[in-house]
Biopython code that builds the backbone (N, CA, C, O; Angstrom):
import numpy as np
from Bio.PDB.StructureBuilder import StructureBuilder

atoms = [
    (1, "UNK", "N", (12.223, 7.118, -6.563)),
    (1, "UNK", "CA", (10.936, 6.659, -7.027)),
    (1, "UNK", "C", (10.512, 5.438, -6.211)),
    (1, "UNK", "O", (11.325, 4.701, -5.654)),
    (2, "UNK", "N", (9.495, 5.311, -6.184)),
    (2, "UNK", "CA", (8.614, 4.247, -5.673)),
    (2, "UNK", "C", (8.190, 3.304, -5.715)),
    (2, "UNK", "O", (9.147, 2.761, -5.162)),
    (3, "UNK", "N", (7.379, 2.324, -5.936)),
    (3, "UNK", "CA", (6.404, 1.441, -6.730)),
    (3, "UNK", "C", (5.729, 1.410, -5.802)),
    (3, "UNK", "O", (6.060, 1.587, -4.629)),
    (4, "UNK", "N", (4.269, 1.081, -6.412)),
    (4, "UNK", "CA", (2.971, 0.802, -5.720)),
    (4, "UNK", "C", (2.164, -0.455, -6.093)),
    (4, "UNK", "O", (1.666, -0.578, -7.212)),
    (5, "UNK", "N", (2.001, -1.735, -4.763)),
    (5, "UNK", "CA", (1.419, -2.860, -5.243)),
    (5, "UNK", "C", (0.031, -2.933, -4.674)),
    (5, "UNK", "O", (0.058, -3.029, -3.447)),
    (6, "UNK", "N", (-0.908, -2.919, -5.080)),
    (6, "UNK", "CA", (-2.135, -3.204, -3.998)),
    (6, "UNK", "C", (-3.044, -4.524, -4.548)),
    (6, "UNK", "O", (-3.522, -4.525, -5.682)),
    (7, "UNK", "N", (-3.161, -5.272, -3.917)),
    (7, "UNK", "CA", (-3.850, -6.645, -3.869)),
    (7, "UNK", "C", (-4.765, -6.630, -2.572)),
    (7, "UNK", "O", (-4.802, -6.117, -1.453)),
    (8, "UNK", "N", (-5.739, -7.806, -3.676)),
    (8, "UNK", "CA", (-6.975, -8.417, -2.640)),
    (8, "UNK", "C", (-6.489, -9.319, -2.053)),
    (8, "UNK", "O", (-5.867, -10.198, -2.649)),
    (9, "UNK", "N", (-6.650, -9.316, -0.781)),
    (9, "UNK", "CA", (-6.920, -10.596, -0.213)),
    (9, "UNK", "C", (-7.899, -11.403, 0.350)),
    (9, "UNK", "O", (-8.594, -10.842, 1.197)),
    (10, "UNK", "N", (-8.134, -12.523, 0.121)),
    (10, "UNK", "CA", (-9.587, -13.709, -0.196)),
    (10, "UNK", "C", (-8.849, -14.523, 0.487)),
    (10, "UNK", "O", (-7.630, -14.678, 0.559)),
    (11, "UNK", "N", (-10.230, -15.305, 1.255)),
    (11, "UNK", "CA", (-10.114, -16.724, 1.840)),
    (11, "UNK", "C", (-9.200, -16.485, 2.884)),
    (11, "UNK", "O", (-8.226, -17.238, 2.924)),
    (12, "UNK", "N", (-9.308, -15.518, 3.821)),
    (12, "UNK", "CA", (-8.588, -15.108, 4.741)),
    (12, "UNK", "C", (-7.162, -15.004, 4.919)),
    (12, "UNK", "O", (-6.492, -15.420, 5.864)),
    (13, "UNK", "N", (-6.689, -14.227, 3.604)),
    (13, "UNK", "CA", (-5.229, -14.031, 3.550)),
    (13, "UNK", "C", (-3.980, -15.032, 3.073)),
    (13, "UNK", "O", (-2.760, -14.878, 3.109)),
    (14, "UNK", "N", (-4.941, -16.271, 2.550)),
    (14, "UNK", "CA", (-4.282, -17.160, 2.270)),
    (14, "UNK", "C", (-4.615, -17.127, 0.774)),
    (14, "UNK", "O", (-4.134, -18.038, 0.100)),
    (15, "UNK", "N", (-5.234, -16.372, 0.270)),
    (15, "UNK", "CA", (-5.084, -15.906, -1.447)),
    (15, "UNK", "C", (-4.621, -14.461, -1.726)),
    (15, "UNK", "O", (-5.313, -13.614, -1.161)),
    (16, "UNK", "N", (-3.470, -13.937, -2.568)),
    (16, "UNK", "CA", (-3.465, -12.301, -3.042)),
    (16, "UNK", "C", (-3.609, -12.474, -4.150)),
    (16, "UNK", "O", (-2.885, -13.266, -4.753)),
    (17, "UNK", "N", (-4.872, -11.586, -4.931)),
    (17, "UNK", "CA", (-4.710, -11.272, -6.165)),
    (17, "UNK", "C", (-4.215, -10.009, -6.554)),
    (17, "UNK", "O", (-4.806, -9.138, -5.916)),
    (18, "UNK", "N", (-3.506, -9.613, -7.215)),
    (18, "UNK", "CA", (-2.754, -8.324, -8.056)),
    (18, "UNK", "C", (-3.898, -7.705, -8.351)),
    (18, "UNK", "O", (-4.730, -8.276, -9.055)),
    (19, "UNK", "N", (-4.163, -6.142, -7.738)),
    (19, "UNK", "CA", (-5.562, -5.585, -8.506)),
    (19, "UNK", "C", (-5.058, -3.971, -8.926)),
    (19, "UNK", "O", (-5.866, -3.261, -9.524)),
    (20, "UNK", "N", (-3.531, -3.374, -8.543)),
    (20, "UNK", "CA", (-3.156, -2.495, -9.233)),
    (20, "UNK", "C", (-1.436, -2.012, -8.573)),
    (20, "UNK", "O", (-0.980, -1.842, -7.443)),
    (21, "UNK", "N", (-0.903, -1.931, -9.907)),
    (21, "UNK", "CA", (0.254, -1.459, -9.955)),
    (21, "UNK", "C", (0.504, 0.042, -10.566)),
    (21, "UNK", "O", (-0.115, 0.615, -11.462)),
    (22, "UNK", "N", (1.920, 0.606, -9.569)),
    (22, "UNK", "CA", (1.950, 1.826, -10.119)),
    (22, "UNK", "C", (3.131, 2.547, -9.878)),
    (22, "UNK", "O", (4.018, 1.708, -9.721)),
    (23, "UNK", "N", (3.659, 3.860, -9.753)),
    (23, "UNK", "CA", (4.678, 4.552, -9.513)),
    (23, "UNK", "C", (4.475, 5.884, -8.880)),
    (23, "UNK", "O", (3.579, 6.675, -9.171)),
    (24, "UNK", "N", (5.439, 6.052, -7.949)),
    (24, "UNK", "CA", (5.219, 7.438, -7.556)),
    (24, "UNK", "C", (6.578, 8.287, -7.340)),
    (24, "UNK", "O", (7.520, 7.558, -7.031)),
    (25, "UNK", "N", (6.813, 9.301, -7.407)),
    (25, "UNK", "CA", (8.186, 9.839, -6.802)),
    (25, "UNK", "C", (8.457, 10.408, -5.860)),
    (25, "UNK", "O", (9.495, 11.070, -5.857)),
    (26, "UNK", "N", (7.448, 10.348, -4.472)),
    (26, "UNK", "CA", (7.903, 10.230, -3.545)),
    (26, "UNK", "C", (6.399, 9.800, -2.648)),
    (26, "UNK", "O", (5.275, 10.102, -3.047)),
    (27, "UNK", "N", (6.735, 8.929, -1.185)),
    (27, "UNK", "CA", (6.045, 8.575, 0.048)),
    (27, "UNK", "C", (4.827, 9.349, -0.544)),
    (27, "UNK", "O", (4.076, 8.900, -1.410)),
    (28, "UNK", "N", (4.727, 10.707, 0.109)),
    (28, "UNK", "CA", (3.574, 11.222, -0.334)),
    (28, "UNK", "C", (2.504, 11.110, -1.667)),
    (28, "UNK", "O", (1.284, 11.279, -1.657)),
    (29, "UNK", "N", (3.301, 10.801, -2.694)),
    (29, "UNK", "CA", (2.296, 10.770, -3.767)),
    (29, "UNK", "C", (1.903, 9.025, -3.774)),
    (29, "UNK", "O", (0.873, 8.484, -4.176)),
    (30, "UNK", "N", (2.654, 8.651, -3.408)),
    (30, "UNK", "CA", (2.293, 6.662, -3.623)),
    (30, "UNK", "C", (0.604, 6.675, -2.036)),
    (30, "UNK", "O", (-0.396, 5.999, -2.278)),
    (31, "UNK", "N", (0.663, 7.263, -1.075)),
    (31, "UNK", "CA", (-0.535, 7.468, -0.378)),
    (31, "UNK", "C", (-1.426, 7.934, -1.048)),
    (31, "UNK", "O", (-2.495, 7.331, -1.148)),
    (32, "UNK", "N", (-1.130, 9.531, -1.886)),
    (32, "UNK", "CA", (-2.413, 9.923, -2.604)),
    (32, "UNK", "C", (-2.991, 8.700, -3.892)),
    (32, "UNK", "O", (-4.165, 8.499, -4.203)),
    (33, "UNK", "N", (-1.814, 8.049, -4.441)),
    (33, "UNK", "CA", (-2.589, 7.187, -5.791)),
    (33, "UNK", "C", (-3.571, 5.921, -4.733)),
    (33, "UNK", "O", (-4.658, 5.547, -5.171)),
    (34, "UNK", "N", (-3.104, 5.422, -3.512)),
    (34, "UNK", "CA", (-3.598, 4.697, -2.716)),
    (34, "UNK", "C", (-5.209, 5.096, -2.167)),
    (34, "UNK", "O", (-6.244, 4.430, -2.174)),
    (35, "UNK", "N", (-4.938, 6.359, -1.740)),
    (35, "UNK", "CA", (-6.519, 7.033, -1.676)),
    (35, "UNK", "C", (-7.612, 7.187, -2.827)),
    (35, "UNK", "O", (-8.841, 7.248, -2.782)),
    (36, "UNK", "N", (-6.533, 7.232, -4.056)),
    (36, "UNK", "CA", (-7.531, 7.332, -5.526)),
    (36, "UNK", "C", (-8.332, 5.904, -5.636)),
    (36, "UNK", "O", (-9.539, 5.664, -5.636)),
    (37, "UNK", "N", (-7.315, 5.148, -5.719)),
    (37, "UNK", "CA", (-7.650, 3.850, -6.072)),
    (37, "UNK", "C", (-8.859, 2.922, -4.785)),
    (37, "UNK", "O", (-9.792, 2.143, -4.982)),
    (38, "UNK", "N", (-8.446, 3.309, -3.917)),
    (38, "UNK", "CA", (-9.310, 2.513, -2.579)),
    (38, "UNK", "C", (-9.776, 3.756, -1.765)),
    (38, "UNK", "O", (-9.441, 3.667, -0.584)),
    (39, "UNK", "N", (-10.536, 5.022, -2.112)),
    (39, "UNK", "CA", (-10.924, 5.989, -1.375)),
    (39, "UNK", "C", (-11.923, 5.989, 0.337)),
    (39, "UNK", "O", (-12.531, 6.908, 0.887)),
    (40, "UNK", "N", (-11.753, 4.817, 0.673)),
    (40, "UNK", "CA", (-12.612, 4.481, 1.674)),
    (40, "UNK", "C", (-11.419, 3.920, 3.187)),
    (40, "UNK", "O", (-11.705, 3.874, 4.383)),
    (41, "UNK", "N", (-10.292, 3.625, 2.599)),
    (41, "UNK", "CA", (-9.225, 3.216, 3.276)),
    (41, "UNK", "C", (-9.068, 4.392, 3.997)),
    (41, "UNK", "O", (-9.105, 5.497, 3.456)),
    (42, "UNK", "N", (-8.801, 4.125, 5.840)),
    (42, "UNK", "CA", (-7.881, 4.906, 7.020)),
    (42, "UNK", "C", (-6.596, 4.727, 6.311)),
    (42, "UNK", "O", (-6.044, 3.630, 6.398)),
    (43, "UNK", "N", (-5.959, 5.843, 5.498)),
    (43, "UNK", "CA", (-4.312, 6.077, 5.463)),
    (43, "UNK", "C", (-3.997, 6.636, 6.583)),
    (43, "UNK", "O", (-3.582, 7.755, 6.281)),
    (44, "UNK", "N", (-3.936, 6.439, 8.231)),
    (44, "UNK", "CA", (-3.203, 7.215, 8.884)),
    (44, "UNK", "C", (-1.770, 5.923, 9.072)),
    (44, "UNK", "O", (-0.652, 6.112, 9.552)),
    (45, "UNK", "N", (-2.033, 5.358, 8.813)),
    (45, "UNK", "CA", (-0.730, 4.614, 9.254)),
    (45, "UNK", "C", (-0.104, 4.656, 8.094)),
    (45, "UNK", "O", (0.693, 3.737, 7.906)),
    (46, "UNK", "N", (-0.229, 5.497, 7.199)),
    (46, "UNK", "CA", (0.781, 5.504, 6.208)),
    (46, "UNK", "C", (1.681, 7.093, 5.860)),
    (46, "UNK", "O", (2.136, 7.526, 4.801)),
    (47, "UNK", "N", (1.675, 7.577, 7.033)),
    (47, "UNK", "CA", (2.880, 8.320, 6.877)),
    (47, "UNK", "C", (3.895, 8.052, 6.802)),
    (47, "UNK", "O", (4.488, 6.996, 7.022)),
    (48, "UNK", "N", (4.456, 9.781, 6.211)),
    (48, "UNK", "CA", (6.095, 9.635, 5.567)),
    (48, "UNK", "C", (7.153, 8.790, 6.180)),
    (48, "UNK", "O", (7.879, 7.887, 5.765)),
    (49, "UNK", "N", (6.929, 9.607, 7.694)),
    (49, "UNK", "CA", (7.989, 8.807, 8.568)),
    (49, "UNK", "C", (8.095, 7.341, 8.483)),
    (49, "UNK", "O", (9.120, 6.785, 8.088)),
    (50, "UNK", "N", (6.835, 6.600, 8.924)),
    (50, "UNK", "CA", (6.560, 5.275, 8.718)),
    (50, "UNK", "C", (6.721, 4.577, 7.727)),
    (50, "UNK", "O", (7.243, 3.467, 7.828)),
    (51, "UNK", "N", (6.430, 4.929, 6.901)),
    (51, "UNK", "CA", (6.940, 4.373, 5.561)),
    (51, "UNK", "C", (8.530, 4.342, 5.174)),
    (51, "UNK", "O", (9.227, 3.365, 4.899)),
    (52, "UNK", "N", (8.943, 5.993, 5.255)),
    (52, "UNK", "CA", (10.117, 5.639, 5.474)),
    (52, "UNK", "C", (11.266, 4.710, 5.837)),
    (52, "UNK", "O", (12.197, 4.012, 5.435)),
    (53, "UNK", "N", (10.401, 5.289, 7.123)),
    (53, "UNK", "CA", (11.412, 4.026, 8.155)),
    (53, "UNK", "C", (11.532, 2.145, 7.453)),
    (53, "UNK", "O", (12.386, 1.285, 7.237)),
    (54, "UNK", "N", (10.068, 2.352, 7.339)),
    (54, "UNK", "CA", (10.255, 0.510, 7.026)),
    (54, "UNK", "C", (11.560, 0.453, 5.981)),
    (54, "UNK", "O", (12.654, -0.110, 5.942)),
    (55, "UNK", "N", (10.678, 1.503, 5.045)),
    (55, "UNK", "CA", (11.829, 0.730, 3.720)),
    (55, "UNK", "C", (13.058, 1.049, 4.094)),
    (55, "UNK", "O", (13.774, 0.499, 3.257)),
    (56, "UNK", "N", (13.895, 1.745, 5.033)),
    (56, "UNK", "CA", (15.355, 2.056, 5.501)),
    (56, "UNK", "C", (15.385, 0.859, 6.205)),
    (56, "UNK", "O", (16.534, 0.433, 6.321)),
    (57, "UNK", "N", (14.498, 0.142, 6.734)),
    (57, "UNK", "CA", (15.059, -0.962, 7.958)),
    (57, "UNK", "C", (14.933, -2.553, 6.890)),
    (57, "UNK", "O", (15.808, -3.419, 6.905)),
    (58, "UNK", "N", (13.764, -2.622, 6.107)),
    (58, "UNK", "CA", (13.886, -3.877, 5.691)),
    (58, "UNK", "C", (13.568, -3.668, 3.723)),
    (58, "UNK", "O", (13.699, -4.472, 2.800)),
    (59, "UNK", "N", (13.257, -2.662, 3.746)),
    (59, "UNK", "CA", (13.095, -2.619, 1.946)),
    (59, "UNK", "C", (12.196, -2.248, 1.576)),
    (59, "UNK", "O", (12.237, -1.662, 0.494)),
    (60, "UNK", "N", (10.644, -2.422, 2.425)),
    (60, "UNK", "CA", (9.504, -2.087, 1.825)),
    (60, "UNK", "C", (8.355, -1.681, 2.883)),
    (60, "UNK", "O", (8.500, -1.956, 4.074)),
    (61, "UNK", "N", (7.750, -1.331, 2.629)),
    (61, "UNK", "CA", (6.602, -1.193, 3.393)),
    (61, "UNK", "C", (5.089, -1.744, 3.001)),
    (61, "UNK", "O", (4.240, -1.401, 2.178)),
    (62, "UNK", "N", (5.194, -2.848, 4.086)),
    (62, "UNK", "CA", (3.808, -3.162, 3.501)),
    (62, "UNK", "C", (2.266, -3.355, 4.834)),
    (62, "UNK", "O", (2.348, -3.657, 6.025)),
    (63, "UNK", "N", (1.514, -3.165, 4.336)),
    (63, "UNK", "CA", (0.068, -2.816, 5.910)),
    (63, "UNK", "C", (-1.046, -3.690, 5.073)),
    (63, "UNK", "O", (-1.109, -3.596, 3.847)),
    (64, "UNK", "N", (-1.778, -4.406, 5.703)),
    (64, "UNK", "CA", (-3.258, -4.552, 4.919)),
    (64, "UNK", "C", (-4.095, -3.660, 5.831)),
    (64, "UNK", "O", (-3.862, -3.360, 7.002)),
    (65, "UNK", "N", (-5.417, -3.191, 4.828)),
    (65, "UNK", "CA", (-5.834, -2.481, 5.041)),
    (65, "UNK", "C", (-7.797, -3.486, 4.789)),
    (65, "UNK", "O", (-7.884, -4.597, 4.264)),
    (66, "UNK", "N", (-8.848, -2.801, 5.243)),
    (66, "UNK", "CA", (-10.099, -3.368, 4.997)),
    (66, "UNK", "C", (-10.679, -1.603, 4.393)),
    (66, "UNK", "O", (-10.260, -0.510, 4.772)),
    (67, "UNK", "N", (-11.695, -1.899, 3.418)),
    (67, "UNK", "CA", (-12.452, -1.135, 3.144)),
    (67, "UNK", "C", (-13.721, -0.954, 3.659)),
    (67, "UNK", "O", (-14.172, -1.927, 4.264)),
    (68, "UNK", "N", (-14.275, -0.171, 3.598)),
    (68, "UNK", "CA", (-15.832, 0.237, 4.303)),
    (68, "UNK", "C", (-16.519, -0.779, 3.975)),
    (68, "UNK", "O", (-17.052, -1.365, 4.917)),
    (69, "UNK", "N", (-16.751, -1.342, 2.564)),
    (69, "UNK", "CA", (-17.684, -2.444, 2.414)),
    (69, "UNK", "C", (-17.048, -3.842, 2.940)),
    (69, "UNK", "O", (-17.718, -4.869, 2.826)),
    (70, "UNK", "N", (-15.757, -3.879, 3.513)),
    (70, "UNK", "CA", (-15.332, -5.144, 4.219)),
    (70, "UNK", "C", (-14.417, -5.362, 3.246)),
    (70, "UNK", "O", (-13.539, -5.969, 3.859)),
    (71, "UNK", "N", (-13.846, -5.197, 1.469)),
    (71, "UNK", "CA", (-12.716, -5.860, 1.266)),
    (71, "UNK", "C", (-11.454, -5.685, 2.183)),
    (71, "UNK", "O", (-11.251, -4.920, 3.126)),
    (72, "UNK", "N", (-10.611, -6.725, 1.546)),
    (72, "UNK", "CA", (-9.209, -6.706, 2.387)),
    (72, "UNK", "C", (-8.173, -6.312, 1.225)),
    (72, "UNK", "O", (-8.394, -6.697, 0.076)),
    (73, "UNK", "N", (-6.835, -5.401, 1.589)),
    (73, "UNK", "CA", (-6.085, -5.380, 0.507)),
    (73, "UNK", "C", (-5.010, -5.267, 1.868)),
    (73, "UNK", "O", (-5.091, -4.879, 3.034)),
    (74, "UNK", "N", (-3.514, -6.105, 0.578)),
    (74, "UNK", "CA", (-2.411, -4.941, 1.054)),
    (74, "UNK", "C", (-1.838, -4.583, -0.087)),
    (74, "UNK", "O", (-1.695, -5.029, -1.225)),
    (75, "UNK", "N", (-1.309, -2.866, 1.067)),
    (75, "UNK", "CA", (-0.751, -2.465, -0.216)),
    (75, "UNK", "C", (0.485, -2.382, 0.522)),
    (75, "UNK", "O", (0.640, -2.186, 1.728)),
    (76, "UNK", "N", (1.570, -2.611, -0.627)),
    (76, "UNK", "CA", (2.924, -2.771, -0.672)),
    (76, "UNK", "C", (3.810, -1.326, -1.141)),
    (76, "UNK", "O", (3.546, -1.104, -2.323)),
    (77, "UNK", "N", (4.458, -0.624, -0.764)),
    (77, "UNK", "CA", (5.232, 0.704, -1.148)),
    (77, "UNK", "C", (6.360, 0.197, -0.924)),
    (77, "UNK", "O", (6.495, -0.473, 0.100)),
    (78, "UNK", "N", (7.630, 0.410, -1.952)),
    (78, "UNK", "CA", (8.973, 0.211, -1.856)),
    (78, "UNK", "C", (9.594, 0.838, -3.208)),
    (78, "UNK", "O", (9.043, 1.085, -4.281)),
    (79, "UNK", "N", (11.082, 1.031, -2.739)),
    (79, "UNK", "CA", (11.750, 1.752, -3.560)),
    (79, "UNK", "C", (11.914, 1.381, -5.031)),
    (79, "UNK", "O", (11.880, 0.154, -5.124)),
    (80, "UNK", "N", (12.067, 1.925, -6.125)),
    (80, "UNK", "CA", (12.643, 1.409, -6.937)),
    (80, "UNK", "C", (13.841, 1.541, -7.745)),
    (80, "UNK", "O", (14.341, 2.535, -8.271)),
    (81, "UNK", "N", (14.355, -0.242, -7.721)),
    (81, "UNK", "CA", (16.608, -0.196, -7.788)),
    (81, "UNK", "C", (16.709, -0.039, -8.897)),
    (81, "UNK", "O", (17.824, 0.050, -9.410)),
]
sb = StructureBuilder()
sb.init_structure("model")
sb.init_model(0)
sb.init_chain("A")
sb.init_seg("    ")
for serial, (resi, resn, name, xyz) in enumerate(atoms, 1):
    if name == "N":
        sb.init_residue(resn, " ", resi, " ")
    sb.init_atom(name, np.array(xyz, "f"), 0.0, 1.0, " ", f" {name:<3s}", serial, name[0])
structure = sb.get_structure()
């Protein structure tokens, strides 16, 4: 299983607010709740492999991303112990 963190970021990355938490049971479904929630976001950098990989090398995977109207988020994917 997964977890899913996605936050705003304001004032140029030097504020995150928490704007949704969640779960998935595997890579693939934690991208689709990511597309639900922020449907305007490029997920290509969030394939399996890639994701994978991070969390095998350091624990988690995390990217910020901008939306069409200009917000900023990152979202955070990592396992859950």
């Amino acid at each position: 299983m997964f977890r899913i963190a996605i936050s705003r970021l304001t004032d140029e990355g030097r504020r995150i607010t928490p704007e949704h938490r969640g779960t998935a049971l595997s890579v693939d479904e934690a991208v689709h709740a990511l597309r639900e929630h922020l449907p305007s976001v490029d997920t290509s950098a969030f394939g399996s492999d890639a994701v994978q990989r991070s969390v095998n090398r350091i624990n988690d995977f995390r990217h910020d991303v901008v939306t069409a109207d200009g917000g900023h988020y990152r979202v955070v994917i990592a396992p859950m112990m």
